[in-house]
N, C-alpha and C positions, 0 to 999 in steps of 0.2 A: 504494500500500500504506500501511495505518493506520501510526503509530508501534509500536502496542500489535503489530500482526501482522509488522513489522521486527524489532522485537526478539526476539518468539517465533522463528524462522527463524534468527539470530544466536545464541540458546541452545538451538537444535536441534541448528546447525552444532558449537556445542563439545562438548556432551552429547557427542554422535557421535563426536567427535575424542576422547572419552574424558575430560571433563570433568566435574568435578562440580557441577550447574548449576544456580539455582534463580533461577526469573524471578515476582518477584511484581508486579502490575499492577493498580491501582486501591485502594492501601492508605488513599489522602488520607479517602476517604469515611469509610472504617471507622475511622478515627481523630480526624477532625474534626466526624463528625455524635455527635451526642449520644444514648445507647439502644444501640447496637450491641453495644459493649466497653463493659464497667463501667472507671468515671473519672467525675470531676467536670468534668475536664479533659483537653485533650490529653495533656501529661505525664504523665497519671494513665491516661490511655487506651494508651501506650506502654507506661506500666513493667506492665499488663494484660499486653498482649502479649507483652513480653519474660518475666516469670514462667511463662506459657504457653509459651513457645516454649523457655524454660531446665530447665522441668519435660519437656516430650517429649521434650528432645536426653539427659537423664537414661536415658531409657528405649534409647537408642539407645547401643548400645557401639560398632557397627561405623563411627562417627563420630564426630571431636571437637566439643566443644562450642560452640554458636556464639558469636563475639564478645562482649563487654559493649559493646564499642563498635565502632562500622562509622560509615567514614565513607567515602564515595566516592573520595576524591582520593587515601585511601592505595591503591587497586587498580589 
């Protein structure tokens, strides 16, 4: 089994368990290729993202906002 189809099956498992669970996969392109996300830069190509992603959670009451900062080792 791929990594990418391990992990899916691992946030099926929790979903299920009643989890709230969000698996994103394959983010490196869309942020390191140039054209995708407006940015001149990665960092530029990020703070894209996160604008996008702090403008939709806006529209979402039945959820709190997402982080400003995520870092792996705090979870």
């Amino acid at each position: 089994m791929s990594a990418p189809a391990a992990a899916a099956e691992v946030a099926g498992e929790l979903h299920r368990a009643g989890g709230d669970v969000t698996l994103g996969v394959g983010c490196e392109l869309t942020v390191f290729m140039a054209g995708l996300v407006p940015g001149a830069d990665v960092a530029a190509r990020l703070a894209s993202l996160a604008a996008v992603a702090h403008a939709y959670a806006a529209t979402r009451t039945d959820r709190p906002p997402p982080p400003t900062r995520l870092v792996a080792a705090d979870h």
